[in-house]
N, C-alpha and C positions, 0 to 999 in steps of 0.2 A: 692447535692440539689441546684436547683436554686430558690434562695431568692428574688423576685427582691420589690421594694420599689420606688413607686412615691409621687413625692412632689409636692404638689397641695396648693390654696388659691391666693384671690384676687391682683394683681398687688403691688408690694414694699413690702412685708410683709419681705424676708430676705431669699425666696426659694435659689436664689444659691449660697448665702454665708456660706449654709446649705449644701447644693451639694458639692461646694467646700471643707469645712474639715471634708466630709464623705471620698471622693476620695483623700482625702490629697495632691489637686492642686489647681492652678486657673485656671478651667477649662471654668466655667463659668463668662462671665463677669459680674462685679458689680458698681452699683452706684446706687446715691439716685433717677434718673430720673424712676420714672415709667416706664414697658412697656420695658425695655432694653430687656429680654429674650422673643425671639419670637416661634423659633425651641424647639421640645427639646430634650434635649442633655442627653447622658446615660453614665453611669459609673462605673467604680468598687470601692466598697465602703471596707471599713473594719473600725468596732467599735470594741472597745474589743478582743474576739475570735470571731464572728460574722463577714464573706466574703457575700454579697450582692452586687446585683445589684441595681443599685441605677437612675430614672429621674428627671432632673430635666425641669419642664413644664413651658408656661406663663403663667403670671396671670389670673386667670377668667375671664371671662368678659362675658355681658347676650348679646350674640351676633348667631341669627342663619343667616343670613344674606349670601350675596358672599363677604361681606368685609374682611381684614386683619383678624380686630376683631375676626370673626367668623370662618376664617381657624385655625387660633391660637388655638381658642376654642375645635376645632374638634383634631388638635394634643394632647390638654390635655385630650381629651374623649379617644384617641386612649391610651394613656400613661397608664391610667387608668383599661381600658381593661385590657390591656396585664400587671399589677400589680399583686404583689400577698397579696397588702396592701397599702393603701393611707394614707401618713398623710399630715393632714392639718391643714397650719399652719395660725394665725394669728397675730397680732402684738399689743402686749398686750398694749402699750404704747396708742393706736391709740383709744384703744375699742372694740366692738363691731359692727360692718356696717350691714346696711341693706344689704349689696353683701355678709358679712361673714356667716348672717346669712338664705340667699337664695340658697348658694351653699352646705352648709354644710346641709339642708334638702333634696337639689338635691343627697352627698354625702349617708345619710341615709336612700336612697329609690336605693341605686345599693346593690349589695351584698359584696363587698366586705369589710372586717374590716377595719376598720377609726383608727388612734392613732392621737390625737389635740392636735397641741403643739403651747404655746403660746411662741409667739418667742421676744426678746426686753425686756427679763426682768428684768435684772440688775438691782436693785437699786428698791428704792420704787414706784417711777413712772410708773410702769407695775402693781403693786401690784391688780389695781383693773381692769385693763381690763382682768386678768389672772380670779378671781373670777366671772366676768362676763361668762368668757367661757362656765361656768355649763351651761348658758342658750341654747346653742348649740346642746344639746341632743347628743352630740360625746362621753359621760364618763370624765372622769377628764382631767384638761388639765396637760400636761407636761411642765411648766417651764425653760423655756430657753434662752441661748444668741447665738446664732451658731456664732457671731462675737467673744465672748472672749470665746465662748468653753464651758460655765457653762451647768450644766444640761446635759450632753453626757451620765450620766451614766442613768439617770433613763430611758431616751430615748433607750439605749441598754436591758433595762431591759422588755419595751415595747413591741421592737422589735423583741426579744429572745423568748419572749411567742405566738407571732406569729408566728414566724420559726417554735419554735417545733410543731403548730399545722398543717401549711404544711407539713414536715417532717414524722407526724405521716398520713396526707392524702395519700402522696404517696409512703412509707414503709410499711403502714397500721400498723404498729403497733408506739407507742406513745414513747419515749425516746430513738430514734434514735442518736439525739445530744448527747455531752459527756455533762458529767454534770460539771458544772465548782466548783473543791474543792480548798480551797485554806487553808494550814500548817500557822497558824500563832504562835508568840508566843517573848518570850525574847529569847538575844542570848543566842546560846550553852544549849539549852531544848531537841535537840535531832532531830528538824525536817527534816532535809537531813536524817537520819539513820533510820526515817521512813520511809519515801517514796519509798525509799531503800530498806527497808524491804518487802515493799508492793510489788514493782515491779521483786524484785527476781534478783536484780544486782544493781552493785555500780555505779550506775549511776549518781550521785552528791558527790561529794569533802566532806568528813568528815572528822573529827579529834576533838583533847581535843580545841583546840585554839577558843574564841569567835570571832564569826563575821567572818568566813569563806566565806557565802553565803553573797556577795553585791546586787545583781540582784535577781528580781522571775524569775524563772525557772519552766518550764511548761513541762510537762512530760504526753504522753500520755499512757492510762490504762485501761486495760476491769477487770473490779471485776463479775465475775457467769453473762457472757455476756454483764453487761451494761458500754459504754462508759465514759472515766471519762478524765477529764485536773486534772492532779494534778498539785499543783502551789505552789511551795518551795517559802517563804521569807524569806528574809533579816530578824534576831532580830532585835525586836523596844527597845529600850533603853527608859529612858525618855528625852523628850524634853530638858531640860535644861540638861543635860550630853553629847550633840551630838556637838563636835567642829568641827569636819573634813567635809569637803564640800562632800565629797564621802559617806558618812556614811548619812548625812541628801538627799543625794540622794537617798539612799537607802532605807533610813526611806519613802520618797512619795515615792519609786514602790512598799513598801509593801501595804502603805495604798490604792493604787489605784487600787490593787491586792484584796483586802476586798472589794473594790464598784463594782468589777466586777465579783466577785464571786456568788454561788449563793448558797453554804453554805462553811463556816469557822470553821474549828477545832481549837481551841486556846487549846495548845499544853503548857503542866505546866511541870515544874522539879519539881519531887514528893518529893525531901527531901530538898525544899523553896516554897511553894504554893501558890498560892494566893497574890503575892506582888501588890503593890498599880497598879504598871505597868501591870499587867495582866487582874485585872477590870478596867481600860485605856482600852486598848485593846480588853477588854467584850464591853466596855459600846459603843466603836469608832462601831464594829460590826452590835451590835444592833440599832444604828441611822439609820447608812447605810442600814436596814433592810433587814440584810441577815438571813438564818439561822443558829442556833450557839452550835456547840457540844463543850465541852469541855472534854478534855484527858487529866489525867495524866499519866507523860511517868515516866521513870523509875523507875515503881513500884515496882521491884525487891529487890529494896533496902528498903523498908517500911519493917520496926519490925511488930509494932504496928498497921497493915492495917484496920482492922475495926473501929479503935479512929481516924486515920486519915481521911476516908474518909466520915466519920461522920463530921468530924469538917468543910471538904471540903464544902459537899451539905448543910449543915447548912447554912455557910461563904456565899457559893452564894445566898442563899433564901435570905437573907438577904441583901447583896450587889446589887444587880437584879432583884427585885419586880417585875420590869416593863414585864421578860420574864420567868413568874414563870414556871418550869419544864421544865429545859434546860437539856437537856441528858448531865449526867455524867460518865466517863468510867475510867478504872484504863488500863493504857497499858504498855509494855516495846518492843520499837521499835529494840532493840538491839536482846532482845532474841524472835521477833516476837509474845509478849503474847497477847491476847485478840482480836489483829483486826481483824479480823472477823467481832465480833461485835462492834467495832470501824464504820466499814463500812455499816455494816447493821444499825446501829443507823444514819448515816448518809441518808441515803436512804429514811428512815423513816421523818425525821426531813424536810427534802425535801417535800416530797408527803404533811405535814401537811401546809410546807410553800405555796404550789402549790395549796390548795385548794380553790374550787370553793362554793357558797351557795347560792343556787335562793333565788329571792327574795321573795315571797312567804312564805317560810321559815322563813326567816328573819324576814319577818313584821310580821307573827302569833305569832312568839315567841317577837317579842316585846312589843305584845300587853300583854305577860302574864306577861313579866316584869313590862310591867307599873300599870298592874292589882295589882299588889305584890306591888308592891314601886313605890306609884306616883310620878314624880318631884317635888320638891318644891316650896311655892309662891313667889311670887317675887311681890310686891307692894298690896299684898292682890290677884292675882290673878294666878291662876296654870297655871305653864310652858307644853305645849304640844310638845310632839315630834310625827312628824302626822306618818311620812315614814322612812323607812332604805333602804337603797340596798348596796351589795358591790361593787364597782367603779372598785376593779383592785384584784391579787393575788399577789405574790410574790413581799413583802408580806401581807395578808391580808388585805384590805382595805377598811373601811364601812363610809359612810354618812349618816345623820341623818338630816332631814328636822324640823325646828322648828322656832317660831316664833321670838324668842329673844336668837338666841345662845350666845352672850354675857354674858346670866345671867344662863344659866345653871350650875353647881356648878362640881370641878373636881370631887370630892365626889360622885357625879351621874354619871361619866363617867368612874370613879374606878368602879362602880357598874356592867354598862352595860358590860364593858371589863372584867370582873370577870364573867359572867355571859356567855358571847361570848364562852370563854376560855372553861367553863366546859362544857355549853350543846353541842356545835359542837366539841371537841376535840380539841381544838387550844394550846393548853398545848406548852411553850418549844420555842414559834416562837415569834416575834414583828408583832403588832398589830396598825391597827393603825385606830383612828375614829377621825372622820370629821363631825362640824356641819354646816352646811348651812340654811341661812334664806331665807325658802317660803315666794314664792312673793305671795301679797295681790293682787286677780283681780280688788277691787273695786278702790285702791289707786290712780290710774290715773282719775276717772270718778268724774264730779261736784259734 
């Protein structure tokens, strides 16, 4: 499949320093001069597992003219065409410009999907031209530095749900891409002699010794036709136990191996459960907002199986609030037991992550919620929350428009995400909600 991806937005925003550590060169020249890239210039990109084609354009400019200006102009129109998705970028640091927000309604009247990422944001100083971007009608923006590299993952994660829906245009049918799984877990729990198991050869390095696997290791795999990366890591120890430079190297490919996953099996030795290290491991997961199964492996050896795996999904209800009804499975990767439904729970736990909810939906049932359970007052006067939509998937992402999100209470926010959870089926995934404060039309007028 060709992917291809242009980068668009007004003159100095940080387009080809963006271009440059997608292609992993200095392809494009850079400096702080305005106006440097004129041509523009195309590339082979790779993020994650993700191979793309990648342009980079010159800045905007409202130019139809025979000037420079306006042939410039006409190559970023050309770039755009031949796109199979624009993003556009602006520079949070900077704000909001009349050109950023001229172009990006020009952007929202072509067909093609928009991903806005605000670029420059390191540090607090971005923090409010980022928040401003809602104003753009592009969807949420993506937070980023393309200078020190921050923000590449959620930008992959962006970009992935793009692909797969070209993918599924021209395949015609919908999870052509492998799904990316990724084994985590402490050392010596058994994850090579999984994978192992799964694929039907010894294809990763086992044995009794902890800390075998230094590297993730990516393995490719059809489970009942559908594509998969499987992705063996390195055990995570804890932090303060890691002396060797190789081993804490190890420790970031696993964690980086979890921000680019798009669900994580956290993978437990059934007769030590649940160590402080493994909900580390849960909790690291579920920031990253990946999807999250948890297995225990060498089930074989459990006497007592019904008191232990009771005490198991208890342990988590408990330790894991935040992602109540996280698929729990008992497995033994040695003697091949249960996966199957290891894998099928996966699949599952995906599609809930992947889910989409018009907004229609969304606001109807808000309104029954608020109907049930007003928000509360805040100086003698009731909090309104006028609108919802969800901004993104994977995973789930919803905004709420209201007048003082400040004062709205977590308590009310426990509420609506408990509520999200049962009536759409969100059971098991991270959640995530976002308030935004509606602008007032009258505030600007005498």
């Amino acid at each position: 499949m060709a992917f291809t991806v242009a980068i668009v937005g007004r003159p100095n925003v940080g387009k080809s320093t963006l271009f440059n550590r997608l292609v992993g060169k200095r392809l494009a020249l850079v400096d702080d001069t305005p106006g440097v890239t004129r041509d523009r210039r195309e590339g082979s990109a790779t993020l994650g597992d993700l191979s793309f084609d990648v342009i980079d354009t010159a800045g905007l400019e409202e130019a139809f003219d025979d000037s420079l200006e306006a042939r410039m102009r006409h190559q970023t129109d050309m770039a755009i065409e031949e796109a199979d998705l624009a993003i556009m970028m602006i520079d949070s640091r900077a704000g909001i410009t009349p050109m950023d927000s001229h172009f990006s309604a020009w952007l929202r009247r072509t067909d093609k999907p928009v991903v806005l990422v605000a670029n420059k944001c390191e540090g607090k100083v971005g923090e409010r031209g980022l928040y401003d971007a809602f104003s753009l009608g592009l969807g949420e923006p993506i937070p980023l530095s393309a200078e020190h590299g921050d923000g590449m993952a959620e930008l992959f994660a962006a970009l992935v749900e793009h692909a797969d829906a070209v993918a599924a245009q021209e395949d015609g049918e919908r999870g052509e891409r492998p799904l990316q799984l990724a084994i985590v877990g402490r050392p010596n729990v058994g994850k090579s002699t999984l994978i192992n198991r799964l694929i039907g050869e010894d294809r990763l390095l086992t044995g009794p010794e902890a800390g075998i696997t230094r590297d993730s290791i990516t393995v490719d795999y059809m489970y009942r036709g559908r594509p998969l990366k499987l992705v063996d890591t390195a055990g995570l120890r804890r932090q303060s136990r890691i002396s060797e430079k190789v081993e804490r190297l190890s420790r970031a490919d696993s964690e980086r191996s979890i921000r680019f996953a798009q669900v994580v099996v956290l993978l437990l030795d059934s007769t030590d459960m649940l160590e402080k290290q493994d909900l580390t491991i849960a909790r690291k997961t579920i920031e990253e907002g990946r999807a999250l199964v948890v297995a225990a492996n060498k089930w074989d050896l459990i006497e007592n199986r019904e008191e232990a795996l009771a005490k198991l999904r208890d342990r988590l209800e408990r330790s894991l609030p935040q992602v109540r009804g996280v698929p729990v499975l008992t497995v033994s990767g040695l003697n091949g037991r249960n996966l199957d439904a290891l894998m099928d729970s996966v699949f599952a736990i995906y599609d809930v992550w992947d889910t989409r909810i018009s907004t229609a939906k969304l606001n109807e049932w808000l309104g029954f919620m608020l109907e049930a359970h007003p928000p509360p007052l805040v100086s003698g006067r009731r909090l309104r929350l006028r609108y919802m939509t969800q901004i993104k998937s994977r995973p789930p992402t919803f905004a709420f428009w209201t007048s003082r999100p400040d004062a709205l209470p977590d308590s009310y926010m426990r509420y609506l995400m408990n509520g999200l959870r049962e009536d759409f089926n969100l059971e098991g995934v991270p959640l995530r909600l976002l308030l935004r404060k509606g602008r007032n039309p009258y505030a600007d007028k005498g």
